[in-house]
C-alpha positions as CSV (number, residue, x, y, z in Angstrom):
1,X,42.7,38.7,-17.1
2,X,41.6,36.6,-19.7
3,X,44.2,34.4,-20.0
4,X,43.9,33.5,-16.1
5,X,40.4,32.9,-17.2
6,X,41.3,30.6,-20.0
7,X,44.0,28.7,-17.6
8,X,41.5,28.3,-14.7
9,X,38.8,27.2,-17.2
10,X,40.0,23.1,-17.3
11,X,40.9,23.3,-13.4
12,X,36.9,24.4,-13.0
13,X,35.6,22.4,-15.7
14,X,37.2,19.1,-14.4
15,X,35.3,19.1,-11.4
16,X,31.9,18.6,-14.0
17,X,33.3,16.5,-16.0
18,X,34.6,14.0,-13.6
19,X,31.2,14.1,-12.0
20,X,28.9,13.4,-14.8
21,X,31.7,10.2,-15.6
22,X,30.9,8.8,-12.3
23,X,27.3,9.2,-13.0
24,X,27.5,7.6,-16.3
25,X,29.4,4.6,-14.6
26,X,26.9,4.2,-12.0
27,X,24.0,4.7,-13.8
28,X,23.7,1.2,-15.4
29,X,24.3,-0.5,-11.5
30,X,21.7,2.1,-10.1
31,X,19.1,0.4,-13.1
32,X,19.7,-2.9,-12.1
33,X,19.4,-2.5,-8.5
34,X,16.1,-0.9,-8.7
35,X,14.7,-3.4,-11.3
36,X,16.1,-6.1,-8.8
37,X,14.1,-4.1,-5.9
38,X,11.3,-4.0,-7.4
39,X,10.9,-7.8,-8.6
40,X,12.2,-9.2,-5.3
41,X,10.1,-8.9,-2.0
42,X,11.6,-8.2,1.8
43,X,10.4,-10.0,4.2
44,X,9.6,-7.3,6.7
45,X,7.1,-6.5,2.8
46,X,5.7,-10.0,3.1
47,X,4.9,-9.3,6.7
48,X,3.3,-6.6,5.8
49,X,1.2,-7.6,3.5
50,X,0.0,-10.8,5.1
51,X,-1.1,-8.6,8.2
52,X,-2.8,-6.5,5.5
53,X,-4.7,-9.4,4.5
54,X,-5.4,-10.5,7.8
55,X,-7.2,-7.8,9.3
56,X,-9.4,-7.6,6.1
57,X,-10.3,-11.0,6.2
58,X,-11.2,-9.9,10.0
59,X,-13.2,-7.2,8.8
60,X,-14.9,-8.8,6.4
61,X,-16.1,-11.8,8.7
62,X,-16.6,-8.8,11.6
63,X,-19.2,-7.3,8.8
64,X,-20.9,-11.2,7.9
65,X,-21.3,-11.3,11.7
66,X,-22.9,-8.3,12.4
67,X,-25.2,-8.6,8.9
68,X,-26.2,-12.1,10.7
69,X,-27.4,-10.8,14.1
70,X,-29.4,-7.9,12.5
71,X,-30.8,-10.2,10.4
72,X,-31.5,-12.9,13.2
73,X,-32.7,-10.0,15.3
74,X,-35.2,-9.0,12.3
75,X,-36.7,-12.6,12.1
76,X,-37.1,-12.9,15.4
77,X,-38.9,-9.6,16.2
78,X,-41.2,-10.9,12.7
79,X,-42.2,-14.1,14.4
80,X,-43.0,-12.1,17.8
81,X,-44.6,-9.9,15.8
82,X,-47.2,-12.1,13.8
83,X,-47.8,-14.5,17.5
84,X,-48.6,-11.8,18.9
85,X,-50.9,-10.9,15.8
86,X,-52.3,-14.8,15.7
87,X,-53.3,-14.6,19.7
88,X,-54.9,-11.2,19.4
89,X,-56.4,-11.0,16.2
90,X,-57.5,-7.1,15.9
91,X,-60.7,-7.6,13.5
């Protein structure tokens, strides 16, 4: 029994072995791919980010608009107000 053991042994450790080589081997191409990824950028990425930066830009000018109006609306419910204060003076 033990000697099947001992025979079988290399036959099931080969498997292992030949597996971490390849891993080994690859290792170095799998770092330079992902070092190349990451310094490079897709175009579908670029898209991406320029729509990004679009529809903030958007946003932002959506918010100056509607600070604007309120603040138009303000001044001109302030002038109402102090006409209507200068033609009917409440003393």
């Amino acid at each position: 029994m033990r000697r099947m053991l001992l025979l079988a042994l290399p036959v099931l450790l080969s498997g292992c072995l030949v597996r971490t080589a390849a891993s080994v081997v690859t290792l170095p191409v799998k770092a330079v791919s992902a070092g190349v990824d990451a310094a490079t950028t897709s175009q579908s990425e670029a898209d991406e980010r320029r729509g990004r930066e679009m529809r903030e830009e958007e946003e932002r000018l959506g918010r100056e608009a509607r600070r604007r109006e309120r603040d138009e609306q303000r001044r001109a419910r302030e002038e109402r107000e102090a006409e209507e204060e200068a033609t009917n003076p409440s003393t």
